[in-house]
C-alpha positions in Angstrom: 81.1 63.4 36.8 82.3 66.0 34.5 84.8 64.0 32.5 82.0 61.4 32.4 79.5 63.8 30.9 82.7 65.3 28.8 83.6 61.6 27.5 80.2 60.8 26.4 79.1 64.0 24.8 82.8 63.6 22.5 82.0 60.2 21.3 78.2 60.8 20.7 79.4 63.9 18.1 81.3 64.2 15.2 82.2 67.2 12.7 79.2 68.3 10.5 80.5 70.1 7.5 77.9 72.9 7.1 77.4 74.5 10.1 74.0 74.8 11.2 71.7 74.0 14.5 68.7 71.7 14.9 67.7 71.0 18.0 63.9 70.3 19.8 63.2 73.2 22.3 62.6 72.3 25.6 58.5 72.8 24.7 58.6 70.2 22.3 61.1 67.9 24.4 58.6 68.2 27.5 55.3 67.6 24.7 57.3 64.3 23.8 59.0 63.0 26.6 58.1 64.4 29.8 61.6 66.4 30.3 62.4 69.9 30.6 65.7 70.6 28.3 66.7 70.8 25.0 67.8 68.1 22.7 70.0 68.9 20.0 70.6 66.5 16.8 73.5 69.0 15.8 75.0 71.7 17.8 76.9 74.6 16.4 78.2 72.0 13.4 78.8 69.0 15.8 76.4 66.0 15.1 75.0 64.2 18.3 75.0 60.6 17.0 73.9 59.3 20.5 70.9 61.1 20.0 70.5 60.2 16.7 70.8 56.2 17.8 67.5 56.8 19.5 64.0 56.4 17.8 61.3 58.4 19.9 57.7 57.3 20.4 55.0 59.7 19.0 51.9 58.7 20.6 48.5 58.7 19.0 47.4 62.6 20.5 50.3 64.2 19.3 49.6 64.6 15.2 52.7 66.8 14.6 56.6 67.3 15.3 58.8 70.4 15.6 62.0 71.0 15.1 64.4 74.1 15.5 67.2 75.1 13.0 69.5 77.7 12.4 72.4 78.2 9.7 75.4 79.5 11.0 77.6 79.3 8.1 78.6 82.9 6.8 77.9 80.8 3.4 74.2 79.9 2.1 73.2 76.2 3.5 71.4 74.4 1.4 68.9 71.3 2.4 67.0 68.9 1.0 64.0 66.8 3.2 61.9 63.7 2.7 59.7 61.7 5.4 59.2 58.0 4.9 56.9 55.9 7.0 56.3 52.0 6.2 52.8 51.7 7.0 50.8 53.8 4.9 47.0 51.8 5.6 47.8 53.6 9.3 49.7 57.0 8.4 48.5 58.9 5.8 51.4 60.5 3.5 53.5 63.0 5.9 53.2 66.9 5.6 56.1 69.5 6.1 55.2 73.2 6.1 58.2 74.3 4.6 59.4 73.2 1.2 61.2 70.0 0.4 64.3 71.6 -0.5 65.7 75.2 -0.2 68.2 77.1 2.3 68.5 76.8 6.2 67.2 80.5 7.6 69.6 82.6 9.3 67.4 82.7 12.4 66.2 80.3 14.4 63.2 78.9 13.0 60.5 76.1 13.4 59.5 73.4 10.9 56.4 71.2 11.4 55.8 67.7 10.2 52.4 66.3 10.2 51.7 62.8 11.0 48.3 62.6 10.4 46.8 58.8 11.3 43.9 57.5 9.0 42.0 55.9 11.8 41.1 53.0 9.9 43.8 50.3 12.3 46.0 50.5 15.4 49.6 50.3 14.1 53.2 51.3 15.7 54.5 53.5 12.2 57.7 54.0 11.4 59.0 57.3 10.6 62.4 58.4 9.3 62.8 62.2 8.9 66.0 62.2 6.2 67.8 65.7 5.9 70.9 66.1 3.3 71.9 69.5 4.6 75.1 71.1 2.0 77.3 74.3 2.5 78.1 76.2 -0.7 81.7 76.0 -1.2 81.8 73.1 0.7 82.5 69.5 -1.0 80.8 67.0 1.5 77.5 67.5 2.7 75.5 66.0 6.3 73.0 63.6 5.9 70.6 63.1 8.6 67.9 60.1 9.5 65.3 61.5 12.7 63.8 58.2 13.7 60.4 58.4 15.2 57.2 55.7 16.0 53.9 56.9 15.8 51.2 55.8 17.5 47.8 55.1 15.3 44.8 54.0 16.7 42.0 52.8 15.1 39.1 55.1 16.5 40.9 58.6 17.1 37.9 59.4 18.8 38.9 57.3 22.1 42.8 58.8 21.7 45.2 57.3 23.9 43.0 54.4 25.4 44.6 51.5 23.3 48.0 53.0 25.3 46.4 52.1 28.5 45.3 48.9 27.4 46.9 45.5 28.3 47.6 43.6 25.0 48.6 47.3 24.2 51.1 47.1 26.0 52.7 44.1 25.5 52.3 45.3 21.7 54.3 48.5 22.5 57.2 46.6 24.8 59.6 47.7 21.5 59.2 51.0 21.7 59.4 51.2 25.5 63.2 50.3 25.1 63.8 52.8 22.1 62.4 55.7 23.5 63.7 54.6 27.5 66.8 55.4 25.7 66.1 58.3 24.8 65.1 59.4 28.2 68.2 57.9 29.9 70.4 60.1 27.4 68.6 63.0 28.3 69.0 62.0 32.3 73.1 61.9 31.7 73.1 65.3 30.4 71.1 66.8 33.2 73.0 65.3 35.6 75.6 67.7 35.8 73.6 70.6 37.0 71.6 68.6 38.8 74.4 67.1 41.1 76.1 70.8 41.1 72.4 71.8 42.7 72.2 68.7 45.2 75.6 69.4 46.5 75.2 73.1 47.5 72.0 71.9 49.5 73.5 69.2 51.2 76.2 71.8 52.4 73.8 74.0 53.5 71.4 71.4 55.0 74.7 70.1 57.0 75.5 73.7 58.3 72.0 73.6 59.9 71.6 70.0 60.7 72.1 68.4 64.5 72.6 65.3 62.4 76.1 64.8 61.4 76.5 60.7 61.0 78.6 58.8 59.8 76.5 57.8 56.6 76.8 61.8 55.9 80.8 61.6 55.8 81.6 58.3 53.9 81.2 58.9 50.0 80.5 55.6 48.7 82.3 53.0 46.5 79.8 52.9 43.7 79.8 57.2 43.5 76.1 57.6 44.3 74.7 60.8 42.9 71.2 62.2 43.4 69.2 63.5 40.8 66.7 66.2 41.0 65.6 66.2 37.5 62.0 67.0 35.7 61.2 63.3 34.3 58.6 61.4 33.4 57.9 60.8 37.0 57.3 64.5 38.1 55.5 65.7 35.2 51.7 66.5 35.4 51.2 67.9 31.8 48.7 65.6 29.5 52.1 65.8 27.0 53.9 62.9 28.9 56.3 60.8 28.1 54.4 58.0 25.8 56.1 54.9 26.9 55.6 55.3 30.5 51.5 55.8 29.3 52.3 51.8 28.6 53.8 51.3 32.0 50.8 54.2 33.7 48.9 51.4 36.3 45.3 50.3 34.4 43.4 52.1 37.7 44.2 55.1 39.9 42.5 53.9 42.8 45.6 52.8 44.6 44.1 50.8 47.5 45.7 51.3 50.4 46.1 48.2 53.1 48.2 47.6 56.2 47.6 43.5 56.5 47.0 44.2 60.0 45.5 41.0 61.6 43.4 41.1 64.4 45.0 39.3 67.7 42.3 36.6 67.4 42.8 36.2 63.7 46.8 35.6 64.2 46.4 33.1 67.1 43.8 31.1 65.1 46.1 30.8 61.9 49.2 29.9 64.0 47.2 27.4 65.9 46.5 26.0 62.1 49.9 24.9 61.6 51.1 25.0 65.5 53.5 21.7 65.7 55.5 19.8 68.7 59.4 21.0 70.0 60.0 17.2 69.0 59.7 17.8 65.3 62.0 20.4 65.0 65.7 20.0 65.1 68.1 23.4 65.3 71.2 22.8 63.8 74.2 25.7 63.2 72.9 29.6 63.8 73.0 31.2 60.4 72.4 35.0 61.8 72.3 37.0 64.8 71.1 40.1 66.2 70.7 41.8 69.2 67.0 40.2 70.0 67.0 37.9 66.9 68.4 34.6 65.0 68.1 32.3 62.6 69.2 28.6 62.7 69.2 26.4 59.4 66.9 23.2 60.6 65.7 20.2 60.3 61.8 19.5 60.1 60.4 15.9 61.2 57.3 14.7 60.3 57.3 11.5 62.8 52.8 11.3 61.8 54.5 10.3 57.9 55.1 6.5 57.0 58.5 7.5 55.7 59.4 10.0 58.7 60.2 12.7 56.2 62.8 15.6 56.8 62.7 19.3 55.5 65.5 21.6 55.6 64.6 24.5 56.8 65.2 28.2 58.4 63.8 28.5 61.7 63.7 32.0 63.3 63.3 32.9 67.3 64.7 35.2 69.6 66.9 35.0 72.2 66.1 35.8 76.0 66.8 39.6 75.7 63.5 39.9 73.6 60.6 41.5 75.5 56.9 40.7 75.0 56.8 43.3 72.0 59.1 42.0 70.3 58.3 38.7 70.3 54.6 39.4 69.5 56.1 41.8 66.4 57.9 38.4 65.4 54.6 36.5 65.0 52.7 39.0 63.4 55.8 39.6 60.7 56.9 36.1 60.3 52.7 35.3 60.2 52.6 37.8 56.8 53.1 34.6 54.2 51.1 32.6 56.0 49.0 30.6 53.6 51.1 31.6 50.2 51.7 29.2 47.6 54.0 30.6 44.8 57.6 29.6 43.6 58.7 33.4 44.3 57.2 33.5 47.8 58.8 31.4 50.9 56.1 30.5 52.8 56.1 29.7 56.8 55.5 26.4 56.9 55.0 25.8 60.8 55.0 27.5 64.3 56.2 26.1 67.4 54.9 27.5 70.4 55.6 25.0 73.0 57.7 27.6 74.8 56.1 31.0 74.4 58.9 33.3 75.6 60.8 31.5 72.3 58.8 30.8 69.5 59.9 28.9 66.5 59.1 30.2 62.9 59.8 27.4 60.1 60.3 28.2 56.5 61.8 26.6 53.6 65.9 25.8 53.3 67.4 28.3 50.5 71.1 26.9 50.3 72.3 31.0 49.3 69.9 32.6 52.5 69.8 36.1 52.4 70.0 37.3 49.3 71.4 40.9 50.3 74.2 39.0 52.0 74.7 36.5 49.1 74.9 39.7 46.8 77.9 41.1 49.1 79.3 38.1 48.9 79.5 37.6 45.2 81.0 41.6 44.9 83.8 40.9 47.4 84.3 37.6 47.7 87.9 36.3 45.6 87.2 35.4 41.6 85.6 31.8 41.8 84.6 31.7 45.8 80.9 32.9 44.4 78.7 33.3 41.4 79.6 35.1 38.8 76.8 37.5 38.4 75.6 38.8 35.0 73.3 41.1 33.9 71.0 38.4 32.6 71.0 36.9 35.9 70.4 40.3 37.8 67.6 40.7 35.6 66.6 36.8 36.1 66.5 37.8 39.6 64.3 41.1 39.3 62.2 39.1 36.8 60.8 36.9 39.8 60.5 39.6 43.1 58.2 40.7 40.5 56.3 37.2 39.8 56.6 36.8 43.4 55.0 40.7 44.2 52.2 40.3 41.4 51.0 37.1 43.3 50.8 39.1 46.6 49.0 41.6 45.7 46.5 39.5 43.9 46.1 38.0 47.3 45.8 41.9 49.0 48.9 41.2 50.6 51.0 44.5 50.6 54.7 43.8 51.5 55.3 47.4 52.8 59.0 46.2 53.4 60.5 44.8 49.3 64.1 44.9 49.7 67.0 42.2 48.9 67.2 41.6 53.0 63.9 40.2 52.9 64.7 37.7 50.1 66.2 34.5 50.0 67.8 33.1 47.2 69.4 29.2 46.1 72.5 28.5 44.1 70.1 27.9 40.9 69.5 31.7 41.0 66.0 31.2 42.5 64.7 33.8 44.2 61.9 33.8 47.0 60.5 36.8 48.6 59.9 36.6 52.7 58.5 38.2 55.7 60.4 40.8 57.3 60.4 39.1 60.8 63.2 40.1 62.6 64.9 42.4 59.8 65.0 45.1 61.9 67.2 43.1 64.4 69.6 41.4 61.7 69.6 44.0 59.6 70.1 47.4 62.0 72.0 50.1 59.4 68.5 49.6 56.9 65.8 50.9 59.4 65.9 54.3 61.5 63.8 55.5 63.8 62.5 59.2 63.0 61.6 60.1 66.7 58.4 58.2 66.3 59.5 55.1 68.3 58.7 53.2 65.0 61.8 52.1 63.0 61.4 51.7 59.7 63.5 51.4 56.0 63.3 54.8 55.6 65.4 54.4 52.9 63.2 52.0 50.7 60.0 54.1 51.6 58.0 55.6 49.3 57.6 59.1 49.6 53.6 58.5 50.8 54.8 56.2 53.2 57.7 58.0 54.5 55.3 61.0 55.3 51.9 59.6 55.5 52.5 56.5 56.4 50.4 55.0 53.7 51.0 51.8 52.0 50.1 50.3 48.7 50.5 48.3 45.9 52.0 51.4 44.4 54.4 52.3 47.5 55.7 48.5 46.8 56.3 49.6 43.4 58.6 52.2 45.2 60.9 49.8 47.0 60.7 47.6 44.0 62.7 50.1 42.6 65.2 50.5 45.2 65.6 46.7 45.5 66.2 46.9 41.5 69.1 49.2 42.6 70.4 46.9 45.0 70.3 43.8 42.7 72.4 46.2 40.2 74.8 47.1 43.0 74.9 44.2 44.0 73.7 45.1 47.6 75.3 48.3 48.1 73.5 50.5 50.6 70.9 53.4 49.1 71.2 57.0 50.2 74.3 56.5 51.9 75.1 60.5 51.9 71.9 61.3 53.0 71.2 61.7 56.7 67.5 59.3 57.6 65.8 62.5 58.8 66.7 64.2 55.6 65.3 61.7 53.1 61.8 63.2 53.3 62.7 66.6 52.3 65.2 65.1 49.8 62.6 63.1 48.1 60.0 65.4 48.3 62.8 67.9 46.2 62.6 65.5 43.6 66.5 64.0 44.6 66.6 59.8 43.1 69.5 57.6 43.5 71.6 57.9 40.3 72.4 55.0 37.9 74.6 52.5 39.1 77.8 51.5 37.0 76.9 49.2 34.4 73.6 49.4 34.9 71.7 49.7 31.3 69.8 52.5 30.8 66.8 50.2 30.5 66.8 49.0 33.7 67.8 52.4 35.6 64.6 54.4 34.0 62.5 51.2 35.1 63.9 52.4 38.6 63.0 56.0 37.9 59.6 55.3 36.7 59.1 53.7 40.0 60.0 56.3 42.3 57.4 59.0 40.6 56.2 61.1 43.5 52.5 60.5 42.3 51.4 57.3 43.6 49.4 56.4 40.4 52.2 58.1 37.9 54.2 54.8 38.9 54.0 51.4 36.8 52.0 48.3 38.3 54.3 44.7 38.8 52.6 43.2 35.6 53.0 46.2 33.6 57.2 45.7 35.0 56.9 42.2 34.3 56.2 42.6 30.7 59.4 45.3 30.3 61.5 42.9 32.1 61.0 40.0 30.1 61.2 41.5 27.0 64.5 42.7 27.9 65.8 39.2 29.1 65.1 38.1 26.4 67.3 40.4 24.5 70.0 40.1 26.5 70.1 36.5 25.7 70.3 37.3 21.8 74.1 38.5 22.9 75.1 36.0 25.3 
């Protein structure tokens, strides 16, 4: 991780000639963006072009800018400064309070820039901060563009709601990606003391812990690293980072719902689509747990003039299964009932002609299990599988969340989003399903915590994990550890981390780290979802718009 961090930091600088600082404090870097550390444009002469690559979002209720510099040169250092903006109807003309031109001071000091907004239309400004810095004695000279987008609104007396509207923030989906950069930079060079932090309490945890499995010992493939950084997600200061204020859900009022049907409720909707043993024809068993399988079928419809056949999955359980378990398999498998969405596989009929093994019919998917198709197309040999791109992971992520938005529009919380409980054709389409039986098929994702309850602790959300409280926002949550999967390509979360530790891990602020060649886009998306704050976190169609918006710039370059 160090020759990572040392690799990146060398080719985002290069020699600046007069030797100076300017950096933003970690105040002003926490005002802008959420994060506590400091940001430095040039460091002790070396200029950080990766930061400088980034344009950062002003929003409307911050009017002014900071920044810190410092000569170091034994020599005077001479500047010069101008600010440009290209919409002047929205931003009035700039202010500095220093002069335009003169010499760096020998101390650290603080310049300001206003950006006063007229108030008279909503417009995303933008503002270039150019400084031509020169050493005497020194033939070249540094020549410096800031980039910044400010925020104007047309009433400033209802600051900041515009940012929380809708057609806001579709607007604003341009400057989500410039200043997610941003963020993302910052996140790599935090993660250094952050992973030296995570690793001392991990060895002390393990001196003290009775729980010493194996997911403790293995380190992972992919390298995973937990960060316990100050982001977006943590902070509680009206300063935050302005483009997760265009992802911050519309309402705070997370409702909280369990879909828990009432035993007379369940029998009369499976009675609804109840059909005969004779229309259902089992063919090969495509999975198989210890109380669980699934069969790839055949669905008859003998009442149709044509006598019509559906592929299908069927799922039932074999005779081990007690009376729990097959009633748990009903109620699961019973959670789509009545959906009708091109993201959302559906149960399509019940067979209870023998109640001790009840048949659940869904729709064929030629790939299955997308988790399993995912592991497939990382190890299986060069042209066995799909080739997976980025646009396609992204395809994929684009409809869970088309799929999740028309759930919760129904009041249907998932409570279980992860790649296991999707399906997935060789088109690339994705369909979200119940999680019937995932416990069974899928035994290394749930744990049971001495509750007698086994659950993904690992795609919780931290309210869920503790409280046991569900919501449109705790989907959000796993959203964002499915996100990680689909980037992984099904590698397992957490792995380091022993189940009964992931509550006290999360609640210390420790995330899954950024996947190899993830973009930073898509990893902040992750990290905005796993804010601690229920209501910190984006909603599905606030994602949606992100995500789409970022397809479609991938396909610019493809």
């Amino acid at each position: 991780m160090f020759h990572v961090l040392l690799v990146i930091l060398c080719l985002g600088a290069s020699v600046c000639f007069g030797s100076f600082s300017l950096f933003l404090r970690r105040d002003e870097v926490h005002r802008l963006l959420g994060l506590n550390s400091e940001l430095y444009y040039v460091r002790d002469g070396m200029v950080n072009t990766y930061a400088l690559g980034f344009e950062v979002v002003v929003p409307n209720e911050i009017p002014d800018l900071h920044f810190t510099w410092q000569s170091l040169s034994r020599h005077k250092v001479k500047y010069s400064m101008a600010v440009l903006v290209n919409k002047t109807e929205a931003l009035r003309e700039p202010q500095l309070d220093i002069p335009s031109q003169g010499l760096l001071p020998e101390e650290q000091k603080v310049f300001q820039v206003l950006l006063p907004c007229t108030g008279k239309q909503s417009e995303e400004v933008d503002v270039r901060i150019q400084i031509n810095v020169t050493a005497e004695n020194q033939p070249n000279n540094t020549f410096l563009t800031l980039k910044r987008r400010k925020i104007c609104l047309k009433d400033d007396s209802h600051n900041g709601t515009m940012l929380m509207d809708p057609s806001a923030i579709v607007a604003s989906t341009n400057s989500f990606y410039i200043s997610v950069g941003c963020a993302s930079g910052l996140i790599v060079i935090m993660t250094v003391a952050a992973t030296t932090c995570y690793i001392r309490s991990q060895k002390a945890r393990r001196n003290n812990s009775n729980y010493r499995g194996d997911s403790m010992r293995g380190a992972s493939s992919q390298g995973q690293t937990f960060l316990r950084v100050d982001t977006p997600n943590n902070a509680s200061t009206v300063g935050s980072y302005s483009s997760f204020r265009h992802l911050t859900p519309l309402s705070v009022n997370v409702p909280v719902q369990m879909n828990n049907l009432r035993a007379s409720e369940l029998t009369e909707q499976i009675s609804e689509i109840d059909i005969e043993r004779k229309k259902i024809v089992l063919h090969e068993k495509i999975q198989e747990g210890t109380f669980g399988q699934i069969y790839r079928g055949v669905l008859v419809e003998f009442d149709s003039e044509t006598g019509m056949k559906q592929n299908t999955f069927v799922k039932t359980v074999s005779d081990q299964a007690s009376k729990d378990q097959i009633s748990l398999l009903l109620a699961e498998g019973m959670k789509m009932y009545g959906t009708n969405h091109k993201n959302v596989l559906p149960i399509i009929a019940v067979c209870m002609d023998d109640v001790q093994h009840p048949l659940l019919v869904y729709p064929f998917m030629n790939q299955g299990n997308l988790k399993i198709f995912l592991q497939k197309c990382k190890f299986s040999v060069e042209g066995h599988c799909h080739t997976l791109l980025t646009q396609d992971l992204v395809g994929m992520a684009i409809q869970i969340v088309q799929g999740m938005i028309y759930l919760h529009k129904r009041k249907i919380i998932h409570g279980d989003l992860a790649t296991r409980n999707c399906v997935v054709d060789d088109r690339l389409l994705v369909k979200i399903t119940d999680n019937a039986l995932s416990r069974d098929l899928f035994p290394n994702d749930y744990h049971c915590l001495g509750d007698n309850e086994n659950r993904p602790v690992k795609w919780l959300a931290l309210e869920s994990l503790l409280k046991k409280e569900f919501s449109t926002a705790s989907d959000v949550w796993s959203f964002g550890v499915t996100l990680w999967e689909l980037m992984t390509l099904g590698h397992q979360p957490y792995v380091e981390i022993d189940p009964f530790e992931m509550g006290a891990s999360l609640r210390d602020g420790y995330r899954l780290s950024q996947p190899i060649n993830c973009p930073d886009e898509l990893y902040t998306l992750m990290a905005f979802s796993w804010a601690a704050a229920p209501e910190k976190r984006p909603s599905f169609s606030q994602l949606l718009v992100c995500f789409q918006d970022f397809y479609n710039a991938l396909g610019l370059y493809v």
